[in-house]
C-alpha positions in Angstrom: 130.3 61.4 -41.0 131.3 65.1 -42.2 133.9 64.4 -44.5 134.1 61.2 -46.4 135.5 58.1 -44.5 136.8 55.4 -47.2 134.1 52.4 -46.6 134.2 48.7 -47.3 130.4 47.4 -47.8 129.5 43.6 -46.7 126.6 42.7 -48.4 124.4 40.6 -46.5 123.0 37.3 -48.1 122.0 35.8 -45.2 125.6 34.5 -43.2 125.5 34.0 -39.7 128.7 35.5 -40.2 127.9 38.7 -41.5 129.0 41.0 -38.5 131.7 39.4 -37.9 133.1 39.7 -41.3 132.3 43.7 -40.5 134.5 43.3 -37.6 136.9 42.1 -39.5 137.3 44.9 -41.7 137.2 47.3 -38.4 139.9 45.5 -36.9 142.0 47.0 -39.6 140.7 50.4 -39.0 138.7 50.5 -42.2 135.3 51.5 -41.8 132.4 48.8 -42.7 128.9 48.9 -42.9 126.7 45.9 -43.7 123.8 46.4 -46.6 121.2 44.4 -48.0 122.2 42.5 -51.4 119.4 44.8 -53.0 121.6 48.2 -52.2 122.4 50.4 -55.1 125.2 51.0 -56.8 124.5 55.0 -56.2 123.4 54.1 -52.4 126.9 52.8 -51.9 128.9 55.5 -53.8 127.4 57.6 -51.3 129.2 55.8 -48.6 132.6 56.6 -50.3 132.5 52.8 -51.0 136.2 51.6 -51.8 135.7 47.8 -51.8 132.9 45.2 -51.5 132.5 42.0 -50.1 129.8 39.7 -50.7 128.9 37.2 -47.8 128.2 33.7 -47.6 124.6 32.4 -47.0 122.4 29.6 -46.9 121.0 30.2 -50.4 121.8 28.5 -53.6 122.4 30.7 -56.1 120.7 28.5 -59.0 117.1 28.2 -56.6 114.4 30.2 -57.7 114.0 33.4 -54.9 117.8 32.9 -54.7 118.9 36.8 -53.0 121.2 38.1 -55.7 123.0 41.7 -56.0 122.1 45.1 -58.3 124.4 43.9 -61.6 125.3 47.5 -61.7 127.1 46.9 -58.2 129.4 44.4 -59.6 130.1 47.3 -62.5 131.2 49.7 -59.8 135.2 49.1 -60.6 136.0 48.7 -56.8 137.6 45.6 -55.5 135.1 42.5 -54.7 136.0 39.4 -52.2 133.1 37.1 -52.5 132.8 34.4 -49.9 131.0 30.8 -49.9 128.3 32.2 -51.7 129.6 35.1 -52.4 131.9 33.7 -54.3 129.5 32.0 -56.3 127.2 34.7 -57.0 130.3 36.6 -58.4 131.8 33.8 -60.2 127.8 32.7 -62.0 127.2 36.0 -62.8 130.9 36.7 -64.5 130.7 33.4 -66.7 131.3 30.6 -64.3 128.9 27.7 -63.3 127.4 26.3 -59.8 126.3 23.1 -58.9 125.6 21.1 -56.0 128.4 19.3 -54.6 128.4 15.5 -54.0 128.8 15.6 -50.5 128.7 18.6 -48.2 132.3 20.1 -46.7 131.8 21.2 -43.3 134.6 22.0 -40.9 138.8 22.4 -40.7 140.2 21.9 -44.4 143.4 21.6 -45.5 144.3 24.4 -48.4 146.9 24.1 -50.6 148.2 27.2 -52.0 149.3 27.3 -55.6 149.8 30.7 -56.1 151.0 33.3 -53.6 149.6 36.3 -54.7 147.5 39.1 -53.9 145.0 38.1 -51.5 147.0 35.0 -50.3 150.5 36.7 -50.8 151.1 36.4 -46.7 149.3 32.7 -46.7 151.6 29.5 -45.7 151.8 27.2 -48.5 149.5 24.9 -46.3 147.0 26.4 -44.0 144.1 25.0 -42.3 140.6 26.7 -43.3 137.0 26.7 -42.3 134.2 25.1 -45.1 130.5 25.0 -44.5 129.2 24.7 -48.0 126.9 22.6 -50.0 127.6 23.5 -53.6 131.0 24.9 -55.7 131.9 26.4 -58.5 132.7 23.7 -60.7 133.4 25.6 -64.1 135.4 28.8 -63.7 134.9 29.9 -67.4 137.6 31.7 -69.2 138.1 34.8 -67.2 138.7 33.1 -63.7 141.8 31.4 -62.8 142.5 29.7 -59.4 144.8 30.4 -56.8 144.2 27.4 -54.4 142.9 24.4 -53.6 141.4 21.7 -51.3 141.3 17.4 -51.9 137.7 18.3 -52.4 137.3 21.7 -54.4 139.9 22.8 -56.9 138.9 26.3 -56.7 139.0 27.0 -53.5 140.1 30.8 -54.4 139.9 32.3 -57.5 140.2 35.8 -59.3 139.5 37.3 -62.3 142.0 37.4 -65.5 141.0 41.7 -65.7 138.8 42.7 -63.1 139.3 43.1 -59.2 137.4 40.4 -58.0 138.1 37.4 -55.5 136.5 34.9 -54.4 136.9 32.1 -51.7 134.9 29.0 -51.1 135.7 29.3 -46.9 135.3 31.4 -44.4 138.5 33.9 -43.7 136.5 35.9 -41.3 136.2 32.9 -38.4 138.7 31.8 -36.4 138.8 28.5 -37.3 140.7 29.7 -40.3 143.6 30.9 -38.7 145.2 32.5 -41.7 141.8 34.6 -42.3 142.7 37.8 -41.3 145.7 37.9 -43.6 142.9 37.0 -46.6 141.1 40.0 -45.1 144.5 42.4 -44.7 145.9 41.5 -48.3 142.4 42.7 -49.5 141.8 45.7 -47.9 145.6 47.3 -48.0 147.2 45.7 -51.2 144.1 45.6 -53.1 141.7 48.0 -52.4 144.5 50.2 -51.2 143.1 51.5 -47.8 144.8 53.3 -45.8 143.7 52.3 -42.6 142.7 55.7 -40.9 139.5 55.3 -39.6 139.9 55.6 -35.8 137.3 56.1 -32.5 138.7 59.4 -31.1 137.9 60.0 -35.3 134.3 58.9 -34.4 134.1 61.3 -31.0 134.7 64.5 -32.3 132.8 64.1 -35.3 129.9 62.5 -33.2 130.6 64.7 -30.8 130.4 67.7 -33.2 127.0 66.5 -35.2 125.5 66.6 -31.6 126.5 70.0 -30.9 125.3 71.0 -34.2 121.7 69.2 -33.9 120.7 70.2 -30.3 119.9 73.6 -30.3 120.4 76.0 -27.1 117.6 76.2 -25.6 116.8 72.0 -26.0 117.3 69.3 -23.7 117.7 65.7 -24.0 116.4 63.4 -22.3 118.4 59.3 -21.6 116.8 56.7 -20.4 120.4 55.4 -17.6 119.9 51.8 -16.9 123.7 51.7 -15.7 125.1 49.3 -18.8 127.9 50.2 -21.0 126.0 51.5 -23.7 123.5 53.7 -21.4 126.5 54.8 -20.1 128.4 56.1 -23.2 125.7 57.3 -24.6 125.0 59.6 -21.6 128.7 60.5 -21.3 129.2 61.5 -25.2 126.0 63.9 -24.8 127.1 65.6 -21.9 130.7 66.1 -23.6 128.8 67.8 -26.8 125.7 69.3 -24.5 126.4 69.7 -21.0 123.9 70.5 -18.4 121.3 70.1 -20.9 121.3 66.1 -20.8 119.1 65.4 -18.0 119.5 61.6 -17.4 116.4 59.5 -15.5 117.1 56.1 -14.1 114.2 54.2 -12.7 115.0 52.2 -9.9 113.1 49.1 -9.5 114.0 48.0 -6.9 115.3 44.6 -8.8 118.7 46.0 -8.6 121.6 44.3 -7.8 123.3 45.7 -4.1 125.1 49.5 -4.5 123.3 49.5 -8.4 121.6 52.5 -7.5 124.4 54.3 -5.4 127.0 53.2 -8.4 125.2 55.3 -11.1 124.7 58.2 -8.9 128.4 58.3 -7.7 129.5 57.4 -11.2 126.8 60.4 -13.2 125.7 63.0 -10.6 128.6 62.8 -8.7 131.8 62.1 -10.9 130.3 63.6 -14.3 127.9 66.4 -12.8 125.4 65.2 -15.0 121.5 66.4 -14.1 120.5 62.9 -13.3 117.2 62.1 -11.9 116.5 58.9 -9.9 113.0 57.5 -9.9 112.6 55.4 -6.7 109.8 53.2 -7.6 110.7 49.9 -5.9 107.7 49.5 -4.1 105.5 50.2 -7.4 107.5 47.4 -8.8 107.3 44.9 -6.2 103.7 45.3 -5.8 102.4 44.4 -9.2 104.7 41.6 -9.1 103.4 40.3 -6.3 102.5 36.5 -6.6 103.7 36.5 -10.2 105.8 33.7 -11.3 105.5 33.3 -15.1 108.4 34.6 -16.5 106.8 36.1 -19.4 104.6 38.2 -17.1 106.7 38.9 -15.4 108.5 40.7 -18.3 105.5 42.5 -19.0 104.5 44.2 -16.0 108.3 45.2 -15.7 108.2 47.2 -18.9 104.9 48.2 -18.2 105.6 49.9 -15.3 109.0 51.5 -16.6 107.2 53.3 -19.4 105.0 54.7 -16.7 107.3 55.7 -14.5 109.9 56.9 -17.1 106.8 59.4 -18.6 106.0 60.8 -15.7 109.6 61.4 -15.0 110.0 63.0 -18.5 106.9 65.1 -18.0 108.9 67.0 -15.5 111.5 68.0 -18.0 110.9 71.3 -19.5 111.8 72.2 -23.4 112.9 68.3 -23.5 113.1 67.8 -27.1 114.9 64.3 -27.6 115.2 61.2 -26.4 118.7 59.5 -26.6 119.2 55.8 -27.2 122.0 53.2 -27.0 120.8 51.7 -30.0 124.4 49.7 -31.4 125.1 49.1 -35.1 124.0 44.9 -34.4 120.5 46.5 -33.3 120.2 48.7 -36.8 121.6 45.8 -38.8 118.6 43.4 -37.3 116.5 46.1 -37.8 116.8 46.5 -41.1 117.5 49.7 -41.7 121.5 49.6 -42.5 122.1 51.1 -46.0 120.2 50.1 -49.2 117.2 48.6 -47.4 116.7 44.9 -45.3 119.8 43.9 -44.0 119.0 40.6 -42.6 115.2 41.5 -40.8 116.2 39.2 -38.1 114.0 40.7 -35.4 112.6 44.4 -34.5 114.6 46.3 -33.0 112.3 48.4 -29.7 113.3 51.2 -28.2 115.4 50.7 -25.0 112.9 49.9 -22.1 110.7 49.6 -24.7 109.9 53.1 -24.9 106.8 53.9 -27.0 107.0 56.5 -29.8 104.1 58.3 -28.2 105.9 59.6 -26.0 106.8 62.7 -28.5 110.5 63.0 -29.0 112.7 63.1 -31.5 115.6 59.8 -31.5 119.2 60.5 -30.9 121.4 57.7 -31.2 125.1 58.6 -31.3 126.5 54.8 -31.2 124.3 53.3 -34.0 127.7 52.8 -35.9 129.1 50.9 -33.3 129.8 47.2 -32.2 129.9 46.7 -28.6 133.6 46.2 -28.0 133.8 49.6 -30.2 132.0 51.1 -27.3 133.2 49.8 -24.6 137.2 51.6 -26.0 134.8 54.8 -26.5 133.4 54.7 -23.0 137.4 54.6 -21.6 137.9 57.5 -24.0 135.1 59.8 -22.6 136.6 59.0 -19.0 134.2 56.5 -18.0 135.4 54.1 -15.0 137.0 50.7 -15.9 133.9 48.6 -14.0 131.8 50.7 -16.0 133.0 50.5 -19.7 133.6 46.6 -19.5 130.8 45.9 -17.2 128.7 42.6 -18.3 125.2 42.6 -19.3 122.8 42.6 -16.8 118.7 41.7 -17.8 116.4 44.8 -18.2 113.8 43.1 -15.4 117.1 42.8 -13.2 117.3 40.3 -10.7 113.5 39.6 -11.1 114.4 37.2 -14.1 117.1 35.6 -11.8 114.7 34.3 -8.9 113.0 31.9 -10.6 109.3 31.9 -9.7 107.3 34.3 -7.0 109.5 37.5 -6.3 109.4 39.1 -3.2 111.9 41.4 -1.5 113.2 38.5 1.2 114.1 36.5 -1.9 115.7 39.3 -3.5 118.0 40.4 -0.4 119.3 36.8 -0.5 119.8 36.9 -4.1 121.3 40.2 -3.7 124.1 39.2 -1.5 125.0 36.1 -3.0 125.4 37.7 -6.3 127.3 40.6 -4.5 130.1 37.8 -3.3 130.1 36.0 -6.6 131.1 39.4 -8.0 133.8 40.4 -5.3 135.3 37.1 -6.0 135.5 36.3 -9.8 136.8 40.5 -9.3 140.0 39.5 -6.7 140.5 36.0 -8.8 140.8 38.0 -12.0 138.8 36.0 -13.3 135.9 39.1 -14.4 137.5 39.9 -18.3 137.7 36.0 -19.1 133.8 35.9 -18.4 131.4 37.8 -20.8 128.6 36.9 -18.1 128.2 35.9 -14.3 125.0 35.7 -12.7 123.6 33.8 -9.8 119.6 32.4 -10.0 117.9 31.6 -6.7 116.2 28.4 -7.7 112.6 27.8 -6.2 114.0 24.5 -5.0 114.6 23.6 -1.1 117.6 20.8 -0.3 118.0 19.5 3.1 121.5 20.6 4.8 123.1 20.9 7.9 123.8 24.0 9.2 125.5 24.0 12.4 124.4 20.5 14.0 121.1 21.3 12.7 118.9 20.3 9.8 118.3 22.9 7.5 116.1 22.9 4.6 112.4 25.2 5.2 114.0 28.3 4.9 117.0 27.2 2.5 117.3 27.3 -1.1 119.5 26.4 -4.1 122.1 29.6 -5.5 123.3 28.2 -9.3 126.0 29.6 -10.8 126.2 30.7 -14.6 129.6 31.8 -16.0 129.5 32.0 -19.6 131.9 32.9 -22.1 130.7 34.0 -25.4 131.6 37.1 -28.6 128.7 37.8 -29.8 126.2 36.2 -27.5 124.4 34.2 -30.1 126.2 31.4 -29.1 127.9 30.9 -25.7 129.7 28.1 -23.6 129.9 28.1 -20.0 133.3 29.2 -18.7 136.1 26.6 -16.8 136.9 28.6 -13.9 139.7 27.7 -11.4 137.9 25.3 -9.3 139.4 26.9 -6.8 137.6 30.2 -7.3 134.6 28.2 -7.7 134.8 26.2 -4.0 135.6 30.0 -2.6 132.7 31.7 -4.1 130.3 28.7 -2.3 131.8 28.6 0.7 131.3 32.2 1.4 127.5 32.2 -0.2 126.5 29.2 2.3 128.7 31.0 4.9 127.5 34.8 5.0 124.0 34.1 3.1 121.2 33.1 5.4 118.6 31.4 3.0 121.2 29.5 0.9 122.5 25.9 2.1 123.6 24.4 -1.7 125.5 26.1 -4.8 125.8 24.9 -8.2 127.1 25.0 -11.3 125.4 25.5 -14.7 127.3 23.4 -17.4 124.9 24.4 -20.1 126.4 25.9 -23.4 124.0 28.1 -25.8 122.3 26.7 -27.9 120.2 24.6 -26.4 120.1 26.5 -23.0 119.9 30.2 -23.3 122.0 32.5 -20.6 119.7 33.9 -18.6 117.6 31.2 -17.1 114.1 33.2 -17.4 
């Protein structure tokens, strides 16, 4: 940012929470940003850092290797909500004591309120909340007091007598608390006194500013269009600050799903006038996939062959200078490269088709502050079309993930079209927002039917259905759609698709199944 943006920091110590809590805070309009526990005190006053909250993880803080904060941090002056265990890495390292708790408090709790005040000034006397803790504070010392309690933990909220700092032994930020994100409001507006400003046309100029200020005139940049939201904005933000000198290249790979490739060219060349080159490489694709059926290899070649393609694409390109990414703030976070250091170091984060760093330009990625739903309202800012901007995810290998075993372009055409009426349906039902994802898989599986008064079954396969509802895709259930809708959406598929004679549906919630099936 140009000028300074108040900031609340979450300090990661390990919460499968974390982003959510940071989501939280952005709700409100308050900018957050998600650091390591190591971060400095300096690193954060760079940030224009006006309040800190401390996570929960599944550390305890007496265990040797236990992930504990700078002390200088804590000496900052600015507000502190700790919660779980970042309550009791506050409260230990203020005077209080931490011990294992006799038995472990998972779930819905009843809290009881003693004093409304500050943080829980807009609580009910009663509210239900969300444990998931195996030890407590269980000696405040002299300079915490409690506001509330459980049956089982006396303080379940606590402050200190002289210094801004709060802590709770649940979890606001879930909505299994239902009361959470008044916890969350109190401390960001009555206590660290925010004023709520941070907005996304805020974010577009001033992204859209920095851009115009690091490209230079006679520079291009180059983005890699796979059609998905973030692909999408990204491409659309840059030809805002840049014009004509974005040159977008979408490979197609022929694993598509039907109208993909006319879509992005109607939607970027068309609608946006944006230099956008398209790679017709299907039968490349097809051939080295030819007899494949492990998944995993199947992967491989895929990426393989999109690097290859995409480089000789890019060669084309004169005074090309960057390469622009979708990389979202989740990705950086993973990464570990938010603020401070090692966020969480959950996985690597590669470049977007898995683009090598050999291939000699410099990154741009405008949305690396950004959730996903954050983009998705910037994408209807910059004018992007509705079925664009709240699109669901589609797989990088496309549709060759969603025939399970051998792919060849018979298989795909059937696939194609049944996926094609899915779509139109769940779309007319009104039924597309409730779902975060829909895809059909073409099982390698043959099931006798009757088609007409014949038998069918040599030439017929199994379509399955996967609807699945899901935030943050960690974790996903599968969606109850209007049966109804459901009975439609088969009909028509054994109808109008010759090569399908049975539909079903995929009850499996994630964990244990994942979404895609491959």
């Amino acid at each position: 940012m140009n000028k300074p943006v108040e900031t609340i920091a979450v300090l990661n110590f390990g919460s499968q929470y974390t982003q959510l809590i940071a989501r939280r805070v952005r709700e409100h309009n308050v900018r957050s940003i998600i650091t390591g526990p190591e971060v400095s005190a300096d690193a954060l006053r760079a940030e224009n850092v006006v309040g800190l909250i401390l996570s929960g993880g599944p550390s305890s803080v007496y265990a040797e290797g236990a992930p504990r904060c700078d002390p200088s941090v804590l000496d900052m002056g600015v507000p502190i909500l700790g919660i779980c265990y970042g309550m009791q890495i506050a409260c230990e390292a203020l005077g209080g004591r931490v011990n294992a708790t006799s038995t472990r408090e998972y779930g819905r709790t009843r809290l009881s309120v003693m004093r409304k005040e500050s943080i829980l000034r807009h609580l009910s006397p009663v509210t239900d909340v969300w444990m998931s803790h195996g030890d407590i504070v269980n000696e405040l010392g002299a300079d915490f007091e409690s506001l509330a309690e459980t049956e089982t933990c006396p303080f379940a909220v606590v402050r200190h007598r002289t210094k801004p700092v709060f802590g709770v032994q649940f979890h606001p930020e879930v909505t299994h608390t239902p009361e959470g994100s008044l916890i969350i409001r109190s401390f960001l507006f009555d206590v660290c006194r925010c004023k709520g400003d941070w907005q996304l046309g805020d974010i577009l100029r001033v992204t859209t500013e920095r851009l115009r200020q690091q490209v230079m005139d006679d520079e291009r940049v180059i983005c890699g269009l796979s059609g998905g939201v973030d692909s999408s904005v990204t491409a659309a933000l840059l030809h805002r600050a840049i014009g004509d000198r974005l040159v977008c290249i979408f490979v197609d790979n022929g694993l598509m799903r039907q109208g993909e490739v006319e879509l992005v060219e109607a939607t970027f060349k068309d609608h946006f006038k944006i230099d956008l080159r398209v790679a017709r490489a299907a039968d490349r694709f097809l051939s080295k996939l030819d007899g494949i059926a492990d998944p995993q290899e199947k992967r491989r070649i895929i990426g393989h062959e999109f690097i290859a393609v995409f480089k000789d694409e890019a060669k084309r390109i004169p005074n090309a200078k960057y390469l622009a990414q979708g990389t979202l703030y989740p990705d950086v976070i993973e990464s570990g490269h938010s603020v401070g250091g090692t966020a969480a170091n959950i996985k690597l984060h590669h470049n977007v088709g898995g683009l090598p760093a050999e291939l000699g330009f410099e990154l741009i990625e405008p949305l690396r502050e950004l959730f996903k739903d954050e983009v998705r309202l910037l994408g209807k800012q910059l004018g992007l079309p509705y079925h664009i901007a709240w699109r669901h995810p589609f797989p990088g290998p496309g549709l060759a993930v969603r025939v399970i075993g051998a792919v060849t372009p018979e298989k795909l055409a059937v696939l194609r079209q049944a996926d094609k009426i899915m779509l139109d349906e769940i779309v007319a039902a009104d039924w597309y927002p409730k779902i975060a994802q829909a895809l059909v898989v073409l099982l390698p599986v043959q099931a006798v039917g009757v088609m007409g008064d014949d038998r069918s079954y040599h030439d017929q396969y199994v379509a399955c259905l996967r609807f699945v509802e899901s935030t943050d895709f960690m974790t996903a259930d599968w969606v109850h759609i209007d049966h109804d809708v459901l009975g439609r959406i088969a009909t028509r598929i054994m109808n109008e698709v010759h090569g399908i004679n049975r539909v079903v549906y995929d009850i499996s919630s994630k964990p244990p199944a994942t979404i895609e099936w491959e």
